[in-house]
N, C-alpha and C positions, 0 to 999 in steps of 0.2 A: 234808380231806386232798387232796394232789394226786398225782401221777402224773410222778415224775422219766423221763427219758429220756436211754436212752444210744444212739448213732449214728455211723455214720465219717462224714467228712467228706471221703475223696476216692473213690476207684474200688474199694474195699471191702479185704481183708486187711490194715487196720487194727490190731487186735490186740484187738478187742473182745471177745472171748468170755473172756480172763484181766480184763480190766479189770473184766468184768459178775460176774464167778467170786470180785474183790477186793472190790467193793463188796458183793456180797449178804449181806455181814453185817449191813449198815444195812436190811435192808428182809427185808420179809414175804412178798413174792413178786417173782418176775420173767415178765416176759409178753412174750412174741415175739411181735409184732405186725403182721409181712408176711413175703413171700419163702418159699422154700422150700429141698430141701436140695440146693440149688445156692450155699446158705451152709457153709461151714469153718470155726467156730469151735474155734480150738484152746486147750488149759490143758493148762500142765505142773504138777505138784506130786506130789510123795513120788517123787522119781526117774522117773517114769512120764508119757505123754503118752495126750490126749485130744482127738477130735474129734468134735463134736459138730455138727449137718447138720439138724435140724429141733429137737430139745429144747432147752428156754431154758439157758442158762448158768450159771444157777443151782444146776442140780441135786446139786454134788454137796457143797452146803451141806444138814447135817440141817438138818433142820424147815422148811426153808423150802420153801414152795408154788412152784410152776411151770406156766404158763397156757400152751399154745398157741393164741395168738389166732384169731378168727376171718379175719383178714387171711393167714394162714400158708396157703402150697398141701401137701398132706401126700402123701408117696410111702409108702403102709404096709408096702412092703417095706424102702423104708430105715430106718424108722420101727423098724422087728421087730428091723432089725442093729443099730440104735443102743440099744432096750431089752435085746437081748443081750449087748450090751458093759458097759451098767450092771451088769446081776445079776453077768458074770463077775468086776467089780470089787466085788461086794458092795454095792450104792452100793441100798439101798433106796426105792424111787421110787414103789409104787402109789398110796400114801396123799397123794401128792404132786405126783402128774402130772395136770394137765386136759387137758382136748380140748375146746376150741368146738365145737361143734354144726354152726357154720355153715362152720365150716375146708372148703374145696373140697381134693376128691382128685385125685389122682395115676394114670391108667389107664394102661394097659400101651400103651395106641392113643395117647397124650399125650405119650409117649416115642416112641413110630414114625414120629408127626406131626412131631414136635421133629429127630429125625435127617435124618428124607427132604428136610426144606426147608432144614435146613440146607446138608445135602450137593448139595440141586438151587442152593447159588447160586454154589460155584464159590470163585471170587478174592474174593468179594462177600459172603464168611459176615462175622457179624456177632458171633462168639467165645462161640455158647449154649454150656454147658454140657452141652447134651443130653439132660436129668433132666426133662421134661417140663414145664417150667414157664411158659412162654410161652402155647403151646396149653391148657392149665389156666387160663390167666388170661382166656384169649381166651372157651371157653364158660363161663366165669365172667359175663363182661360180653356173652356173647352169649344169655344163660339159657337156656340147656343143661347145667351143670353138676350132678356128684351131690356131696353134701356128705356131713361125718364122719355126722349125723342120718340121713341116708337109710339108712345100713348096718341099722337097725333095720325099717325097711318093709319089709310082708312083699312090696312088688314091687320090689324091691332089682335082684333079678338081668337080670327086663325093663326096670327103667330102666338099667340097665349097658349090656346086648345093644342097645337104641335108640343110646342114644352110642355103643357101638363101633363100630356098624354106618356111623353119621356120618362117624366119624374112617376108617374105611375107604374109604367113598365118596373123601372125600377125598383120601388116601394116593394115587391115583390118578391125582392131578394130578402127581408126581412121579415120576420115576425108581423102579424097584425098588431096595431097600438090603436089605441081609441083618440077618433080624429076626425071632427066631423069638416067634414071637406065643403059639402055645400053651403053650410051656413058662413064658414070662412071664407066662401068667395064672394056667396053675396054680401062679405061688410067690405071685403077688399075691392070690388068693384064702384061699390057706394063711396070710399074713401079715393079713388082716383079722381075724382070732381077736388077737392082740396087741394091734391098737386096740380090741377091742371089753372090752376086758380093764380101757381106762384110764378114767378118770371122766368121763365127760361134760356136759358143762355148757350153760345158756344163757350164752355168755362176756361178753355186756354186763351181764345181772343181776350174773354172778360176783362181776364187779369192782368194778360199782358196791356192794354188801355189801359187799364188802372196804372201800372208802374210807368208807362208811356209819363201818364198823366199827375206824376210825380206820387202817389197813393200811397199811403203808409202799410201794409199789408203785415197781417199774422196769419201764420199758419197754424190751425189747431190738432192737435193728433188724439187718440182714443187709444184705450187700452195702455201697455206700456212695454218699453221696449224688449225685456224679455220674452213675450210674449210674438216677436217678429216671426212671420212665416219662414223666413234661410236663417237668421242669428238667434232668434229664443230658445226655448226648452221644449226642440220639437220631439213626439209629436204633441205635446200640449203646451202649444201655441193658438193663436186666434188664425185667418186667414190672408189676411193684409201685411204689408208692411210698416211698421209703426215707428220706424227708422227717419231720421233726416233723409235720407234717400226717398222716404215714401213719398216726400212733397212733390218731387221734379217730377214722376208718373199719375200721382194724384191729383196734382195741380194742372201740369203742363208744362211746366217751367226749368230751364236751366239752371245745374247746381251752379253757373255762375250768380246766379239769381239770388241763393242764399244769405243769409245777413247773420242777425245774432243768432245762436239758437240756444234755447232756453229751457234750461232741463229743471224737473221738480223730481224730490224724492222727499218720503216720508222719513224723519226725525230716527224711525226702525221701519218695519216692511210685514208686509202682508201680501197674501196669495188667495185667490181665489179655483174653486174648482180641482183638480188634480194636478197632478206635477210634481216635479225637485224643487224643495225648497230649503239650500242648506241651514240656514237660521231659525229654520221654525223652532218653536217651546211646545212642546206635551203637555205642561204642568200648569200649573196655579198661577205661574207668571204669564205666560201665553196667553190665558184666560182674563185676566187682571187687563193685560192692553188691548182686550178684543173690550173689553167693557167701559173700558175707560175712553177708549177710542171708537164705540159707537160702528165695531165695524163687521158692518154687514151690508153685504153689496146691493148699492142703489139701483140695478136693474132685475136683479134674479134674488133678491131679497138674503140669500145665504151667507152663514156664518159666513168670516174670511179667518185663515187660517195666519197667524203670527209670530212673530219673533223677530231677533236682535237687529238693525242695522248692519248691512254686509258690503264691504267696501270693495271684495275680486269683483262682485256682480255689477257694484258699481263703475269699479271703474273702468272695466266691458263696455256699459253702455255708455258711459261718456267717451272714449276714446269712437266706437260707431256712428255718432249721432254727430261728433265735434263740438260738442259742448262748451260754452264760453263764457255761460254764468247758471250757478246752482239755487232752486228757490227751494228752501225746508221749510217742509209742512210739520205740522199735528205735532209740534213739538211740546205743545203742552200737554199729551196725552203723558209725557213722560216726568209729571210735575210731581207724583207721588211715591218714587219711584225710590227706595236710597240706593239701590247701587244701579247703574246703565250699563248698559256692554256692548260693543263696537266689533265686529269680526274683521279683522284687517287680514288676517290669509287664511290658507284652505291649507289642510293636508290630506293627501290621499295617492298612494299607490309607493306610501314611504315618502312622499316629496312632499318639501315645503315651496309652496308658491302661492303666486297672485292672480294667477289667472285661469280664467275657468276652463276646465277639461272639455273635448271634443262633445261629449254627451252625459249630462250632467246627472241623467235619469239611472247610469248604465256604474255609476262610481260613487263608494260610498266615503262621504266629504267629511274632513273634521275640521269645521274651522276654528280658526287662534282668537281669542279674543284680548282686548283691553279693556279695563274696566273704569268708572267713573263715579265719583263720587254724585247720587244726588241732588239736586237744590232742594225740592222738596216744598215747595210753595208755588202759589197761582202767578202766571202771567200777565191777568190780566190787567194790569193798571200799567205794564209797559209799554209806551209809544216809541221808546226812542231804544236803538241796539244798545246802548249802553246802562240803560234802566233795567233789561236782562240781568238776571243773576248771574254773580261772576262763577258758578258752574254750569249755567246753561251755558257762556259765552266761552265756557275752556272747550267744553265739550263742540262747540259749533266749527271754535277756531282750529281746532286739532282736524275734525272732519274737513275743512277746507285746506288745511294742511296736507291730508295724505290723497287728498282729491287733485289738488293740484288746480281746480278751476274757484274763484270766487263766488263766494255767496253773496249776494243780493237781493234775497227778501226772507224772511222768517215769517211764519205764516203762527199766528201764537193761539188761533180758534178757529170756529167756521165762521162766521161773521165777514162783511166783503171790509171792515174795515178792522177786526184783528189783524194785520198783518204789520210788521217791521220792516222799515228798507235799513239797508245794511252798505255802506261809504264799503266805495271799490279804492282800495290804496294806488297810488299811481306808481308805477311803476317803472324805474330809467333804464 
């Protein structure tokens, strides 16, 4: 057996976590694989919404398993809110929830570190989240980090007091910020009862028994590929990598292992926090799809910044990821809409091309557009791809077109059952 993977394909708020909540009926687990809860995976269904910030997407399928990989950074306080949110929903998960061993935490000083350098750069931030996850990643790779396994050592609390002591030393290099330290240890102390509650695992054996044991496995990713620590828009990238490559380190697992993988892109594209973003809108339309489209990010609450669908960026991250089927989201946001616009190349530096420049921050882009006629009417009464209006279907078939990979699901609202499947043509 292999190991399907589902992943965004541009600067993350994708729609991933209803997509991973649709599919998990075909598979036996899902396994989060990087990142932390500086992810927003939102699902609506039975009239009610959900977000979800460190738990796979899976979860609120019975029976099915759910892995927090060893690549995932875990905050146990938000970890305590998000398993109190399950139980208030009824939603059964002990028998069903893992924890890696090796998952790195979340300290209250990894949050203090993340604000104060934030806040010492001024004009120059680089749009963290401020959830601790950079710094976590940092003594991750600097080996200094305590992991979910440690909380069992009985010298837990002096390796804690050593790393805080560090991240305070450091804290020093900055500005003072208002940050009350003990009151956030003692909830983060009080929230380690919660993890220590869920099942722990070695997560490489885990999984490899599961495929052993013939297990349908998905892989779920955070954030989006742009956003990859070596291939996004660094320095305003997240920490991790959010690559198909991130599975086999996050998981454990050989890229022989890999199966489908499964990329989602929004209908156009949004950005959160700072950054290059060659398609954004300034204007009244930019404005028009942030409102239409509801978008404002599910973990840090702020505006997201907007504009056209961009096919160099896209087709970057498909050719990274190896892409093999495309799911478009939030295409109904584009229902009002009469003309659409599509950026199929960049120019910059006198060149016409498709593919994006060394540093995308450092070059200033003019992309080419195509333009589209409107449909201009709701989606909602289509179940079937073909009950699509024939300009949403020009407009999808043309994108699958200059993509080169198949679409297979159109995703027509938030609802876990708006969604369209989409016949893959056979091809000889």
């Amino acid at each position: 057996m292999t190991i399907d993977v589902l992943l965004g394909l541009q600067w993350g708020d994708e729609g991933k976590g209803k997509i991973v909540d649709y599919l998990a009926t075909s598979y036996d687990m899902v396994a989060r694989f990087q990142g932390g809860p500086n992810a927003g995976h939102t699902l609506k269904f039975d009239g009610q919404k959900f977000v979800l910030h460190t738990i796979p997407s899976g979860i609120f399928r019975p029976n099915l398993v759910n892995l927090i990989g060893n690549g995932v950074v875990i905050d146990p306080i938000t970890l305590e809110r998000e398993l109190k949110a399950l139980s208030h929903t009824g939603v059964q998960y002990l028998s069903r929830l893992f924890v890696a061993n090796k998952a790195h935490l979340i300290l209250p000083t990894h949050r203090l570190l993340d604000a104060a350098s934030e806040a010492a750069k001024g004009q120059e931030k680089i749009g963290s989240t401020l959830k601790g996850i950079g710094p976590t990643y940092m003594d991750k790779t600097g080996r200094n980090g305590l992991r979910v396994g440690d909380i069992h050592r009985p010298d837990f609390r002096q390796r804690y007091e050593a790393l805080k002591a560090k991240h305070l030393t450091l804290a020093t290099l900055y500005p003072p910020i208002d940050f009350n330290l003990a009151a956030e240890e003692q909830q983060w102390f009080a929230s380690l009862e919660a993890l220590r509650q869920l099942q722990h695992v070695d997560g490489e054996y885990f999984i490899h028994q599961a495929l052993g044991e013939g297990k349908r496995i998905l892989a779920e990713g955070a954030q989006g590929s742009m956003l990859d620590i070596d291939f996004g828009t660094y320095p305003f990238v997240t920490s991790s990598n959010t690559i198909t490559a991130g599975v086999c380190t996050g998981l454990g697992v050989a890229p022989s292992k890999i199966g489908e993988v499964i990329g989602i892109t929004k209908a156009y594209c949004t950005r959160v926090g700072s950054g290059p973003f060659p398609t954004e809108l300034h204007d009244a339309t930019g404005e028009l799809l942030r409102r239409e489209g509801h978008e404002f990010g599910a973990t840090t609450g702020r505006p997201r910044r907007c504009g056209w669908i961009d096919l160099p960026q896209l087709r970057y991250t498909i050719m990274l990821n190896g892409v093999t089927r495309l799911v478009v989201t939030k295409i109904d946001v584009l229902n009002i809409f009469e003309e659409i616009r599509m950026a199929v190349a960049y120019r910059y530096n006198g060149q016409h091309t498709d593919q994006l420049p060394y540093d995308l921050c450092d070059e200033d882009i003019e992309p080419e557009y195509k333009s589209f006629v409107g449909w201009q009417q709701q989606l909602t009464e289509a179940t079937e791809y073909e009950e699509l209006p024939a300009a949403a279907r020009h407009y999808l078939e043309v994108l699958e077109a200059l993509l080169g990979v198949p679409i297979t699901m159109v995703s027509t609202g938030p609802d876990r059952n708006q969604l369209i499947l989409k016949e893959v043509k056979a091809t000889v």
